[in-house]
N, C-alpha and C positions, 0 to 999 in steps of 0.2 A: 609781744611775749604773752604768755598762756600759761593758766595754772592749771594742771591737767589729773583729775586723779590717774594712777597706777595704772591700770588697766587701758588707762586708753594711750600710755606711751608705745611707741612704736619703734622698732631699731633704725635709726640713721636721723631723731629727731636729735636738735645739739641742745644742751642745758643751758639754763641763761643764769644757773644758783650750785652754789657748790654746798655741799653739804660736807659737817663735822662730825666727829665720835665726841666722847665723853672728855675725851683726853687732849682732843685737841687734835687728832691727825683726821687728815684731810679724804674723806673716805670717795669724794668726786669733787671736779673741778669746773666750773665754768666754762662753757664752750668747747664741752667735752661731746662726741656723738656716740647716741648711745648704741650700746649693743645690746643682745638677748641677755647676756651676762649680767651686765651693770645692771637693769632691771629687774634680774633676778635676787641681784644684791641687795636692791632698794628695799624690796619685798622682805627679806629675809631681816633686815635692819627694820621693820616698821614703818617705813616711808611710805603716807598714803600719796600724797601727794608731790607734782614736780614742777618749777617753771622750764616751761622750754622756750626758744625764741621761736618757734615756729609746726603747725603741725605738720605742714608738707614736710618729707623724710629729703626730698631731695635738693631743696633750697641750700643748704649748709650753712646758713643765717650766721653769724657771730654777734654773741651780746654787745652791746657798747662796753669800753672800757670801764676799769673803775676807779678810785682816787689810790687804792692801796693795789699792789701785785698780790696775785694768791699766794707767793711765797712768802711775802711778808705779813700776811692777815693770818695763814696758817701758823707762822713762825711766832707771832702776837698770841693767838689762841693758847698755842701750846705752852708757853710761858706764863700765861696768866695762870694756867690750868695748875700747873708746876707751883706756883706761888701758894693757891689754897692750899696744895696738898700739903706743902711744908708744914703750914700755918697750922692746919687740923692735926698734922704730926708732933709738930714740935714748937707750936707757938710762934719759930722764928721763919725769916726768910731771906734766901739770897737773891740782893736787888739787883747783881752786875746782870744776869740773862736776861731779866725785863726791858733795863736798861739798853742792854743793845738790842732787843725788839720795840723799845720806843723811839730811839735812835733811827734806823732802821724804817719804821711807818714817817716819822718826820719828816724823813729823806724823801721818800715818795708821793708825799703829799706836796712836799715842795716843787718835786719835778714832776708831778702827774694834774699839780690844781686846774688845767684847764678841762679837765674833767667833770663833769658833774655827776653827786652824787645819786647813784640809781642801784639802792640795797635792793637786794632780793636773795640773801643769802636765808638757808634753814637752817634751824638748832634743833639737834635732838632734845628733848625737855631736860633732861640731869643736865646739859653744859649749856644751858641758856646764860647761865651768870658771866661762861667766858666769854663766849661770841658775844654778849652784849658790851662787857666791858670793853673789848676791841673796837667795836662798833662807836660809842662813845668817845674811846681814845682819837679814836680818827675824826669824827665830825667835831669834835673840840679844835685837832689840832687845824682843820680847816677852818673854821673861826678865829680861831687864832692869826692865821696867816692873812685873813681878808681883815682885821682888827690892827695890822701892825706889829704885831710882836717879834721880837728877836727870835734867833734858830735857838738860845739858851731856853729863852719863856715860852717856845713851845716845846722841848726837850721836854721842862715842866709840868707842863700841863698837860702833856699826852701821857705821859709817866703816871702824875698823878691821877689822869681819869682812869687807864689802866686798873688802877688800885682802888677806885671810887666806893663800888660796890665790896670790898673786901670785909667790912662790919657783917654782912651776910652768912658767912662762918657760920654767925651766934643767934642764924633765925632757923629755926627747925623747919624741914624741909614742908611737913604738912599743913605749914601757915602757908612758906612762899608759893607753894605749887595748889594752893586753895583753891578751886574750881568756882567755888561761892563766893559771895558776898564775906566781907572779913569781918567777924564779931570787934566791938569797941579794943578789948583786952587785946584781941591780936594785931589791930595795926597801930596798936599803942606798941607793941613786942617787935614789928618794923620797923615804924620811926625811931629806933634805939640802934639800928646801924648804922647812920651816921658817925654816930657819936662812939662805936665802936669801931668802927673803920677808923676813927680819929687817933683813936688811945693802941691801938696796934702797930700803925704806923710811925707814931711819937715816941715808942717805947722800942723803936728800933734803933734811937740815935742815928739817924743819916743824916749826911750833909743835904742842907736845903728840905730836912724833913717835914720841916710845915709847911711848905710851898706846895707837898706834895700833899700833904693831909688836911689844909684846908679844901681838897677837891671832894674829899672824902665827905667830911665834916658839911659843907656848904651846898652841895648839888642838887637839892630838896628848897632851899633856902626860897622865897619870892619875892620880888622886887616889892609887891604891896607889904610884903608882913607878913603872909599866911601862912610861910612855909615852915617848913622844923629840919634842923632841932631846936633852933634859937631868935625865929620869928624875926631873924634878921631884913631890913628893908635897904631899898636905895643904895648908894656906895656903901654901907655899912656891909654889904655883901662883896669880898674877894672879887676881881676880874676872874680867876677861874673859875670861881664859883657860879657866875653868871653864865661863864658860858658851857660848863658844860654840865647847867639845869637844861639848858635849851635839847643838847646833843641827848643827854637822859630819858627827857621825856618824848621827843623825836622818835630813836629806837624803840622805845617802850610803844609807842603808839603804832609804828610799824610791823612788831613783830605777835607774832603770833604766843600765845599764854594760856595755859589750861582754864582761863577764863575769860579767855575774850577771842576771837578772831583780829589778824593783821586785820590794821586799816589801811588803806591805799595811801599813797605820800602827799595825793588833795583833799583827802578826808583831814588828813595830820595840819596839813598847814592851814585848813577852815579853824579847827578846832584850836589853832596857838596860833594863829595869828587875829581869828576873830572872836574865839568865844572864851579864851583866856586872858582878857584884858586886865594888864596890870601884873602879870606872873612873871614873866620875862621883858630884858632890858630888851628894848623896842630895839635900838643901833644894832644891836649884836644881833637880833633874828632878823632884820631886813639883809644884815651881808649873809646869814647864812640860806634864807629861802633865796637867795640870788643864785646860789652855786647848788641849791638841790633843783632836780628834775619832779618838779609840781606832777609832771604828766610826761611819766620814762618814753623813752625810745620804746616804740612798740607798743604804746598804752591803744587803745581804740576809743575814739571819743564822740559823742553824739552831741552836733553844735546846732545853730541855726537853720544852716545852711545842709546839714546830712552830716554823715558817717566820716570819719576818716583817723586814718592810722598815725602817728606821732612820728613823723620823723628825723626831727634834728629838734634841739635843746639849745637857746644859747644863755649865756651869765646874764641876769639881768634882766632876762624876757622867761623865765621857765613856767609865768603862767599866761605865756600868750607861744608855744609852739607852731613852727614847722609842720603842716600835717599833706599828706596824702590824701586826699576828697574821693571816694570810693561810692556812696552810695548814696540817695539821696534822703529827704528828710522822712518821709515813707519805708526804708531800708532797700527801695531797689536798686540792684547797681547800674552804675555809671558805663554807658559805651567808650565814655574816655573818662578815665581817672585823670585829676589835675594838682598841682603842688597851692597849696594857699598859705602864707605867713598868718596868723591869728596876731600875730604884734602891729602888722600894717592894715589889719583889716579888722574896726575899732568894733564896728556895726555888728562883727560876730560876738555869738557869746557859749560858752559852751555849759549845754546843759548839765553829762552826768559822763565818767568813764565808764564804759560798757565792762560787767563784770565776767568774769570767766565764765561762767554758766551760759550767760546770754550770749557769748564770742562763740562760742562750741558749739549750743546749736546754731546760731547763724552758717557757719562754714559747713558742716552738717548739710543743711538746708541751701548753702546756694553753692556747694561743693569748691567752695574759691576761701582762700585764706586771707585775709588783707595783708599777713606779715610779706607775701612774695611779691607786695609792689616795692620793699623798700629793696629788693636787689634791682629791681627792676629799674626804680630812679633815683639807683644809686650816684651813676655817674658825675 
């Protein structure tokens, strides 16, 4: 896969990210090919940039699956979307729709987990809060289900991550959407959603409503102490709480923010699994970096040994991938490309994932895609 500005999409390339409105409908879908149209719609929505899986137009590449169906992510989106508006209308909201879109992702997480997870969806910036929330409801409920939990206590927990961020309401948009550094006074005015998200959802009277609002309340929380609102440490912090600090800061690290760039999903797991020591319940991130894709389908990676393209992901191995061996340690290519397991071949090490920039001109430059060997060995 490939992130590609605008301008260099081409019709008959298929998308590997679907893109949302404000509202929550689903404006393209994943593994959609594009046309002159859609293109022109991107354009016209602001969309500078696109993943595709492939820049040859003729391959018809399809992305890897994902843990949720786009019907039900967009079903989730739309619902969440529906819950602020109440809230900013009328203080209240009706929890049966959510419900049956947490309902709904649970199902599919259950029948889809041999999946691993490989985001690459876009948020237009006004509905980042919903896509995120979705985003979290899901990798929660997927810890969840690698942690043991009942179909009840993950009902729970997807429900309430759903709802996590909903203290947000009461942050003004030009703190959240702050391109800069945040003054003391303003992430002092952050840290206060928690604890708003808490009292909103308490003041709903729902059955099992603290189940659902301590997701709210606690998903900042850190196993050391450092977290807020309440500096809670060790079991003193909720099981959902723990797990979806992990799913939170995940997304958050993934996705793109008027102040930072996506980071790749091996940047993400460097920085939480080695340079946040002590933040998160160590058990709960070892099941859930098992079931994310360190290095997606499609990533292009520079190892010891040369170039080569990602081609299968399995549980448990996602930082030792399947790759296709393309070119050598020089970049020249390969008169025969060859399949290598990085799980069985200890002696490799991989140095860096080649970032879009570098992938585009290479292919550019040696007029050859790496994406068109994975049909090629496919078999």
């Amino acid at each position: 896969m490939i992130d590609l500005p605008l301008k260099r999409l081409k019709p008959g390339m298929v998308t590997a990210q679907s893109i949302y409105n404000s509202s929550g409908a689903n404006y393209l879908t994943r593994g959609t090919e594009l046309t002159k149209q859609y293109i022109d719609r991107l354009r016209n929505l602001g969309v500078s940039n696109l993943h595709v899986v492939s820049t040859v137009v003729d391959e018809k590449l399809l992305p890897p699956e994902e843990i949720l169906s786009e019907k039900t992510r967009a079903l989730a989106v739309k619902r969440v979307y529906d819950v602020f508006q109440q809230i900013e209308q009328s203080g209240t909201f009706d929890l049966e729709p959510l419900s049956k879109a947490a309902a709904a992702m649970v199902n599919d997480i259950m029948e889809r987990r041999g999946n691993l997870v490989q985001l690459t969806d876009i948020r237009v910036h006004d509905m980042y809060t919903f896509a995120h929330s979705v985003n979290v409801a899901m990798l929660s409920g997927l810890i969840g289900v690698l942690a043991g939990l009942t179909e009840k206590q993950l009902t729970e927990l997807t429900l309430g991550a759903l709802l996590h961020d909903l203290g947000k309401i009461a942050v003004p948009q030009e703190v959240l959407n702050k391109p800069g550094r945040l003054t003391k006074n303003e992430f002092d005015i952050i840290k206060h959603h928690p604890m708003a998200g808490f009292d909103k959802i308490m003041r709903m009277h729902l059955e099992d409503g603290a189940k659902l609002a301590v997701v709210a309340l606690q998903h900042h929380e850190h196993m050391d102490g450092t977290g807020y609102p309440d500096g809670l440490a060790g079991d003193k912090i909720h099981l959902y709480g723990r797990i979806s600090a992990i799913a939170d800061v995940y997304d958050a690290l993934t996705s793109t923010r008027p102040y930072k760039k996506a980071y790749s999903p091996a940047i993400a797991y460097n920085i939480m699994a080695n340079c946040s020591a002590g933040q998160f319940d160590e058990r709960l991130l070892k099941f859930f970096f098992a079931n994310v894709a360190i290095y997606p389908v499609g990533a292009v990676l520079k190892t010891t040994a040369g170039y080569g393209i990602v081609k299968e992901v399995q549980f448990g191995h996602t930082d030792r991938p399947r790759v296709i061996m393309f070119a050598d340690a020089s970049g020249q290519n390969l008169a025969h490309p060859y399949e290598e397991d990085l799980s069985e071949q200890v002696e490799r090490h991989i140095d860096t994932v080649v970032d879009d920039v570098d992938l585009y001109n290479f292919i550019r430059a040696k007029g050859f895609d790496p994406a068109s060997l994975l049909k090629e060995y496919s078999a």
